[in-house]
TITIMAR-695248 format. One line per 5 residues: their letters; for each residue x, y, z of N, C-alpha, C. Coordinates in steps of 0.2 Angstrom, whole numbers, plus 5000, padded with zeros to 4 digits. Atoms other than C-alpha are relative to their C-alpha. Layout:
N
A = X,Y,Z,X,Y,Z,X,Y,Z  ...
***
This chain:
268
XXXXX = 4995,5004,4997,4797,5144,5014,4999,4992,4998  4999,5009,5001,4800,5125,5010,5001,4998,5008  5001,5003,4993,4793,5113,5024,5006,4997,5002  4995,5004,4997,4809,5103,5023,5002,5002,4995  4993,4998,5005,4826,5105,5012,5001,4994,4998
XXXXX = 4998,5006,5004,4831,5092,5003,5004,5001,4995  4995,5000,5005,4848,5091,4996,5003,4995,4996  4999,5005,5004,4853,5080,4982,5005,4999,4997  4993,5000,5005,4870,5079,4975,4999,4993,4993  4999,5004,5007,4870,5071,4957,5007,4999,4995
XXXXX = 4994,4998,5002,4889,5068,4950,4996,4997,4992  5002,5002,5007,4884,5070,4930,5008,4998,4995  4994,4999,5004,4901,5067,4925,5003,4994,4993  4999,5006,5005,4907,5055,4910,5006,4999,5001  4991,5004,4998,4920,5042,4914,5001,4998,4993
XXXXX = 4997,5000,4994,4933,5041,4911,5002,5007,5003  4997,4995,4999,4940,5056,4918,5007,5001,4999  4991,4997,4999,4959,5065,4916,5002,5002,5007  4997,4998,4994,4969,5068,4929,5007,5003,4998  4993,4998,5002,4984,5078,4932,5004,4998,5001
XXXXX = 4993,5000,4999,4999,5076,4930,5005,5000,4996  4994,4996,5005,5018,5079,4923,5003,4996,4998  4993,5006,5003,5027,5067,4912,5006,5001,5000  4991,4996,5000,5044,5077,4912,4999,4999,5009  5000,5000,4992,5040,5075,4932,5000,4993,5004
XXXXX = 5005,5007,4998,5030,5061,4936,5007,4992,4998  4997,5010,5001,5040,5047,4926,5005,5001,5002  4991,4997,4997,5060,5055,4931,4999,4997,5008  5003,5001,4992,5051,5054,4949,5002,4994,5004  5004,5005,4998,5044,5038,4949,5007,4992,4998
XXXXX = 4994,5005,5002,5059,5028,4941,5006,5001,5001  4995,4997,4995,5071,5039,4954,4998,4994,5004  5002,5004,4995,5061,5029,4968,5000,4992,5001  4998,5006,5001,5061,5013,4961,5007,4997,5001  4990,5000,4998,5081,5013,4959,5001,5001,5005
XXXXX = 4997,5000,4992,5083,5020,4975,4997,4994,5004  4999,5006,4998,5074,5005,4981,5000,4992,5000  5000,5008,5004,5079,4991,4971,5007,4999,5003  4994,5002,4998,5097,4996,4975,5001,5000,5008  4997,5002,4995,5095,4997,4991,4997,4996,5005
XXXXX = 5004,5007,4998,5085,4981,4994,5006,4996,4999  4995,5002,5003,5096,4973,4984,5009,5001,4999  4995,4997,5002,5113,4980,4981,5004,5002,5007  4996,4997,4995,5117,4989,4997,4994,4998,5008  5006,5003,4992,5105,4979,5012,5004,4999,5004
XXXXX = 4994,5002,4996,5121,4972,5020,5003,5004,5003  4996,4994,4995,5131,4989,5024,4995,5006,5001  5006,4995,4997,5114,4999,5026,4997,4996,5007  5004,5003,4993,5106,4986,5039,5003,5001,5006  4996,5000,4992,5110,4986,5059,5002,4993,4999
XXXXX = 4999,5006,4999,5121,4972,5062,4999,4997,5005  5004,5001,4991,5112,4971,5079,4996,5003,5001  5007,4998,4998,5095,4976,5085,5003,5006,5004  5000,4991,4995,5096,4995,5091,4993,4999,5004  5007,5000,4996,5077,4992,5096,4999,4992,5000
XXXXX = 5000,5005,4996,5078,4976,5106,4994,4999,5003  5006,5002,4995,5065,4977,5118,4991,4997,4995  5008,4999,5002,5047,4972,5115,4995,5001,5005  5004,4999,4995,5031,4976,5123,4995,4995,5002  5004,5006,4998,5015,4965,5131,4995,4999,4996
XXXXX = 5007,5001,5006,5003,4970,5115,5004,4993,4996  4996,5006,5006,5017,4961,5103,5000,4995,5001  4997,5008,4999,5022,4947,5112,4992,4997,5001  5006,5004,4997,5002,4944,5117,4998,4997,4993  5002,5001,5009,4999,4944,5097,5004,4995,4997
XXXXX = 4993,5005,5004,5016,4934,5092,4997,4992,5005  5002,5006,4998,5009,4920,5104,4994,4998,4996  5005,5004,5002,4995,4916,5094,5001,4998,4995  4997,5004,5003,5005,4912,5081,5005,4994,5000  4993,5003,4997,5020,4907,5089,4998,4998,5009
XXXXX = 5002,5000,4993,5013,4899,5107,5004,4999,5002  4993,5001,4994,5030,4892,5113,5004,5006,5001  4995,4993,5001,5037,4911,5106,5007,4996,4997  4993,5002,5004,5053,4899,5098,5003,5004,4997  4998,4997,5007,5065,4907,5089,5002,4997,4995
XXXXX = 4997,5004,5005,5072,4902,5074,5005,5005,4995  4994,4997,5004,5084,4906,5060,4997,5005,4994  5002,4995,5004,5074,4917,5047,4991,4999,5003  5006,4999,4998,5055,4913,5055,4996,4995,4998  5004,5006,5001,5041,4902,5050,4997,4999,4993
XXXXX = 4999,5001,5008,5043,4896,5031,4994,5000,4995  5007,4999,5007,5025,4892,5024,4997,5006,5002  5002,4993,5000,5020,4908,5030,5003,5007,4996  4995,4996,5002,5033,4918,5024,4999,4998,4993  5000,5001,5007,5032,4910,5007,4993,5003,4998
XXXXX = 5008,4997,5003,5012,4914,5006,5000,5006,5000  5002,4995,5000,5014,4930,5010,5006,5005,4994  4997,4997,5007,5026,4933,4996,4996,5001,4995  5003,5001,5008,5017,4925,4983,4994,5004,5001  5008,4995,5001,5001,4936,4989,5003,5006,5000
XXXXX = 4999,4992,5000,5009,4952,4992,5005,5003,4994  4997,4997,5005,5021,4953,4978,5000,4997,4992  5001,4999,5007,5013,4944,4965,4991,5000,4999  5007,5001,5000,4997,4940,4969,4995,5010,4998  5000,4996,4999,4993,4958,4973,5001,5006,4994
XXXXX = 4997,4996,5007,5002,4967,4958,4994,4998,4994  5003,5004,5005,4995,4955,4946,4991,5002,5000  5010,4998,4998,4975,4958,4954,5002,5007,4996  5000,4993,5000,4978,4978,4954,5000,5003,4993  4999,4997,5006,4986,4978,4936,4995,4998,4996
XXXXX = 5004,5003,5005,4975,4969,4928,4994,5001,5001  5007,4995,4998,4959,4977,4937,5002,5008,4997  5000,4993,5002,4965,4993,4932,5000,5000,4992  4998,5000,5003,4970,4988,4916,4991,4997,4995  5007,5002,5003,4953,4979,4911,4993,5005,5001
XXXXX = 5005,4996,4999,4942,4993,4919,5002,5004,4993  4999,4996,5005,4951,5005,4908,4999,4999,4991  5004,5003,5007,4948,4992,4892,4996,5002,4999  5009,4999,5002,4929,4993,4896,4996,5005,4998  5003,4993,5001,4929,5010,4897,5003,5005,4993
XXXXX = 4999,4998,5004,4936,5012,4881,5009,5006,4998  4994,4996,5000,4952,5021,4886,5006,4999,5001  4996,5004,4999,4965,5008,4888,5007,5003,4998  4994,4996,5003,4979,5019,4878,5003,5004,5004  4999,4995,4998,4976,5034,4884,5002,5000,5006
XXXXX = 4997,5002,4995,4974,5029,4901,5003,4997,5005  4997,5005,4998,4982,5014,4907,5007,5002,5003  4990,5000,5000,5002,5017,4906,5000,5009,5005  5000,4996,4993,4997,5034,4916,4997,4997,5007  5003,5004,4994,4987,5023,4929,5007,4999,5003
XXXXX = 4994,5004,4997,5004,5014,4931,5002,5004,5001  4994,4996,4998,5015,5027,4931,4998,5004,5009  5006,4999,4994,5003,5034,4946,5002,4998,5006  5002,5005,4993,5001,5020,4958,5008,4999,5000  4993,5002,4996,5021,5017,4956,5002,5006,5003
XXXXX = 4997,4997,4997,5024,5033,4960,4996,5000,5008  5003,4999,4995,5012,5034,4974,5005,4994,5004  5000,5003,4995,5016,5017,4981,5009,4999,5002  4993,4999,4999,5038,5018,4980,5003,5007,5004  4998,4996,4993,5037,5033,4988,5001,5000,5008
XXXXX = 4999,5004,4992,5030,5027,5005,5006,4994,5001  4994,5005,5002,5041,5012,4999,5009,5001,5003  4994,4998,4998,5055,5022,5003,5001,5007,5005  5000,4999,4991,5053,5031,5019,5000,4993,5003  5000,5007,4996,5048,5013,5023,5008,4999,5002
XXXXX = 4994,5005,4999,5066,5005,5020,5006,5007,5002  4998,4998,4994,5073,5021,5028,5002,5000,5005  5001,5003,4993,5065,5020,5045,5004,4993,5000  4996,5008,4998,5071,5000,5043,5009,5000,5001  4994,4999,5001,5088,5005,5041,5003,5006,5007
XXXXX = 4998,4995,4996,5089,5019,5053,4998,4997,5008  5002,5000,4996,5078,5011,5065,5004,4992,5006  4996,5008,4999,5086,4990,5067,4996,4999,5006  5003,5002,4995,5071,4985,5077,5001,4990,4999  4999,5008,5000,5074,4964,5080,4996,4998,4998
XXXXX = 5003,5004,5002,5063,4953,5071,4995,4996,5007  5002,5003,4996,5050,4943,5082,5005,4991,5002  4997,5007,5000,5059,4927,5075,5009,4999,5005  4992,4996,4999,5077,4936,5084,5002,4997,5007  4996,4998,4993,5073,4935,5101,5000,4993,5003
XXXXX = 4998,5007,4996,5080,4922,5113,5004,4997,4997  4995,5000,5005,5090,4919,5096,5008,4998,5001  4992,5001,4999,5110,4912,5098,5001,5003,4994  5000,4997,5006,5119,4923,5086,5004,4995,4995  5000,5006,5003,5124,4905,5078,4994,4999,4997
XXXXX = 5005,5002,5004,5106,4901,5074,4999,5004,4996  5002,4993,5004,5104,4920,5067,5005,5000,4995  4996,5001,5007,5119,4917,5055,4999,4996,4996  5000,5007,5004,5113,4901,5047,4991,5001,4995  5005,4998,5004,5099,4910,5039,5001,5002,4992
XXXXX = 4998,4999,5008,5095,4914,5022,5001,5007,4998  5000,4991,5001,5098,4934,5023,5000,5002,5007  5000,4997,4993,5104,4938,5041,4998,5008,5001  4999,4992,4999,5106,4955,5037,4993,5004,4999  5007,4998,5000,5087,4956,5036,4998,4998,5008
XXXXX = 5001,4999,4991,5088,4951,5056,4995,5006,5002  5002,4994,4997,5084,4969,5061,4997,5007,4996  5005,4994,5005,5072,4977,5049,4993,4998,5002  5010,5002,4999,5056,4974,5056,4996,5008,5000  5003,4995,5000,5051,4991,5058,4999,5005,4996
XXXXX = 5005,5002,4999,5040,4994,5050,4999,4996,4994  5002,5002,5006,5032,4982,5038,5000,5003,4994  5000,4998,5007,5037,4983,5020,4994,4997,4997  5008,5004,5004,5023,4969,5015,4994,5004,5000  5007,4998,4999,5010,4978,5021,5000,5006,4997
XXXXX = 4997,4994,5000,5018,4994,5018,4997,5000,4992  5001,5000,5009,5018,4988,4997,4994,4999,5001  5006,5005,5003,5001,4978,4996,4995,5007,5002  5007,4994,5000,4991,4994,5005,5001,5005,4996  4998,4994,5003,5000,5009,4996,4997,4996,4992
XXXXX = 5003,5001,5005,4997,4998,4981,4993,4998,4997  5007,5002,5000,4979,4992,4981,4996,5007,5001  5003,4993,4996,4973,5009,4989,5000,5006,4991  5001,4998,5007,4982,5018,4974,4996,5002,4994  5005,5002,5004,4975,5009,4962,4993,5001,5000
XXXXX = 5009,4997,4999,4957,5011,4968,5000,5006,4999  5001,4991,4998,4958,5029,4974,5001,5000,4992  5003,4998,5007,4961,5032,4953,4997,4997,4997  5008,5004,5003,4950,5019,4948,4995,5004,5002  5003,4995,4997,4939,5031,4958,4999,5006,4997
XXXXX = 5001,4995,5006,4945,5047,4950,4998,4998,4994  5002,5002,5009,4944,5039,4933,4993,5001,4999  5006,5001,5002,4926,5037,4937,4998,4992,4996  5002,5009,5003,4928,5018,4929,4994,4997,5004  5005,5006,4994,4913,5008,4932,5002,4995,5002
XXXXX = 4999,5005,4997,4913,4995,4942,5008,5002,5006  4994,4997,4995,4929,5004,4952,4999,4998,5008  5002,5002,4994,4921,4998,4969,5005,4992,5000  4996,5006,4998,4930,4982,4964,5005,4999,5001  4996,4998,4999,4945,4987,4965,5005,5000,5006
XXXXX = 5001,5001,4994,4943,4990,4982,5000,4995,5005  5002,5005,4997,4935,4975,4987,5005,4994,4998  4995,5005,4998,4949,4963,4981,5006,5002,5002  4991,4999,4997,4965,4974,4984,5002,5002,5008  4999,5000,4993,4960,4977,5003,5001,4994,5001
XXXXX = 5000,5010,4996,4957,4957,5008,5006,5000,4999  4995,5003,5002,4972,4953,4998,5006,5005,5004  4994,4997,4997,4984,4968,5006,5000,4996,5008  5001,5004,4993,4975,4962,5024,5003,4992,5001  4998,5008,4999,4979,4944,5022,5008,5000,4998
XXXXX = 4991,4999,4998,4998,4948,5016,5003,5002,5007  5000,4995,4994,4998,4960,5032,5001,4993,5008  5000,5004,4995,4991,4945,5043,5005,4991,4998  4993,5007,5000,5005,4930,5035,5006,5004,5002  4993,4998,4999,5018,4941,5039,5002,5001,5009
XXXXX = 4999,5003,4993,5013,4939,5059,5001,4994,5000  4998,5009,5000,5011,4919,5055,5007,5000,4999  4991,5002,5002,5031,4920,5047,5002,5001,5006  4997,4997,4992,5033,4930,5065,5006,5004,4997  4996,4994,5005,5042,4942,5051,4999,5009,5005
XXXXX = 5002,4993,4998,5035,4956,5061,4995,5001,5006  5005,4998,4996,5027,4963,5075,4995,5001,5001  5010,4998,5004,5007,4968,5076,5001,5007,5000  4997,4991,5000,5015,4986,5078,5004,5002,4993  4995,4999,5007,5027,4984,5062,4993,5000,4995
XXXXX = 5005,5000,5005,5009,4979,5053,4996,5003,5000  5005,4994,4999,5000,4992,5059,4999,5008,4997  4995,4994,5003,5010,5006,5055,5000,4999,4994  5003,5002,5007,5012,4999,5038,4995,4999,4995  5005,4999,5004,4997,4997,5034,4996,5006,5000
XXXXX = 5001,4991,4999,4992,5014,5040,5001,5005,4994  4996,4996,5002,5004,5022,5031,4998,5000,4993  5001,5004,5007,5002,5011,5015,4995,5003,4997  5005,4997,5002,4984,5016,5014,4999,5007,5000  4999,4992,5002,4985,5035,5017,5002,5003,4995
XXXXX = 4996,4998,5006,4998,5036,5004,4995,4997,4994  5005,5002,5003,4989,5027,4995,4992,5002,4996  5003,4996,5001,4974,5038,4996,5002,5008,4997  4997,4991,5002,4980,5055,4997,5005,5001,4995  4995,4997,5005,4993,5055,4986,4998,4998,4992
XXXXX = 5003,4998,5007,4985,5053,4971,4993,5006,5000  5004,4996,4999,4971,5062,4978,5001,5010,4998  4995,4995,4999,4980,5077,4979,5005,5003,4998  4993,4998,5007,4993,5078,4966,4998,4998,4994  5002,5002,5009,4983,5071,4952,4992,4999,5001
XXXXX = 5005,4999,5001,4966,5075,4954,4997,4998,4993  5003,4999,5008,4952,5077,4940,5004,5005,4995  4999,4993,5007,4956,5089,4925,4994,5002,4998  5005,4999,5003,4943,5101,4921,4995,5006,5007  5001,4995,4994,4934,5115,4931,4993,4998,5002
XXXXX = 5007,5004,4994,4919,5111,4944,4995,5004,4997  5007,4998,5000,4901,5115,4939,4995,4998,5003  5007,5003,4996,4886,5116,4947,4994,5006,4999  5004,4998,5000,4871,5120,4947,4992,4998,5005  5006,5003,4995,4854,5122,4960,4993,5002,4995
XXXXX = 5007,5000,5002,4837,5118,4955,4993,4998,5001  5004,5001,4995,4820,5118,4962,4997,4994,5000  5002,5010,5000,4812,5101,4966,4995,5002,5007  5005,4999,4996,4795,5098,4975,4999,5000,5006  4999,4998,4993,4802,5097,4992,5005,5002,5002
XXXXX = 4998,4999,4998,4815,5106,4991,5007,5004,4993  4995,4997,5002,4832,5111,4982,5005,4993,4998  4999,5004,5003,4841,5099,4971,5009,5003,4996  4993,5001,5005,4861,5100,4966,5003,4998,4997  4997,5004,5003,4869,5095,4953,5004,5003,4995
XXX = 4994,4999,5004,4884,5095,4940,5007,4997,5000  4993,5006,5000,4901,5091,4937,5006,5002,5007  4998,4999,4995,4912,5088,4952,5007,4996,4996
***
């Protein structure tokens, strides 16, 4: 008998990897989701929105969090401006721009750029338009008031630049896009087995986080609305490429003796 065990995983595998998935499927899917949320961001926000807050109330976590931005709690007419603008230019460009172009340069490196790039993307849009759109569902169904809403004259609430965005707080879109798409991207930078893939990681979480944390500064949203979005966003994010588009190629492995012990290795 072996004094002690010792088990050793080795992934021998050559990046990049294949992954599954269905073009006749995948792209019809992914370019469904997108149109159903461009039009109804766009097109149809007006007669889908609540023209009045169904969920009014708030609770003593939210407002304890909304005061460190907003210590008087003021309201105002769409929320607080240099916040709101940073967290655009982070979450819908800054963010896209990092992801693609990290995905798009690992894949150079690794010599696979043709192959697989334009499936990368097709991927992460699916993955992240999905969540994308239960998001602006719930926002639609649910008309929770904005932080910037309450104590509000519905005079001051008209003289904004998009009223009909008053009562969609629930739950963060922002957060909702930047984790589903950072997450994404990683998790198959991850299947691909691209080297260097850990970076991926480490610049599209900070950057989703800090979108997540301008969108309390704007007082665009609750720390319940960010939470939840960011939850969601990430999950999705992970799992759903996890699990719908794995590796391609069958598992092997093999054990082999080693001086203290037993040693695993092959392709996973």
């Amino acid at each position: 008998m072996f004094s002690s065990l010792v088990l050793a995983v080795m992934l021998t595998q050559a990046a990049p990897q294949r992954l599954r998935w269905e073009p006749k499927v995948d792209i019809p899917v992914t370019g469904a989701l997108i149109t159903g949320w461009v039009l109804s961001e766009f097109a149809f926000k007006k007669q889908l929105a609540a023209p009045s807050c169904r969920w009014c109330a708030t609770n003593g976590f939210d407002t304890a969090v909304r005061s460190v931005f907003n210590p008087t709690l003021s309201p105002s007419a769409e929320g607080i401006g240099p916040a709101h603008v940073a967290s655009n230019l982070i979450g819908f460009v800054g963010v896209p721009l990092a992801m693609v172009g990290l995905d798009a340069l690992l894949s150079w490196r690794d010599g696979v750029f043709l192959e697989a790039f334009p499936v990368d993307l097709v991927l992460v849009l699916e993955a992240t338009f999905s969540i994308l759109g239960l998001n602006q569902a719930v926002k639609f169904a649910v008309g929770r008031g904005r932080p910037y809403t309450v104590g509000a004259s519905p005079e001051l609430l008209a003289g904004g630049h998009d009223p009909a965005d008053n009562n969609l707080s629930f739950f963060s879109g922002h957060s909702t896009f930047t984790f589903a798409l950072a997450a994404s991207t990683a998790t198959i930078a991850s299947l691909r087995g691209y080297r260097h893939a850990w970076v991926v990681w480490a610049v599209g979480i900070p950057m989703a986080t800090a979108t997540a944390v301008l969108r309390l500064a704007a007082d665009k949203h609750w720390t319940t609305d960010i939470l939840l979005g960011s939850a969601l966003g990430l999950a999705t994010g992970i799992l759903m490429p996890t699990l719908l588009h794995g590796r391609v190629g069958p598992v092997t492995a093999r054990v082999s003796p080693m001086p203290n012990g037993l040693a695993l290795s092959g392709r996973f």
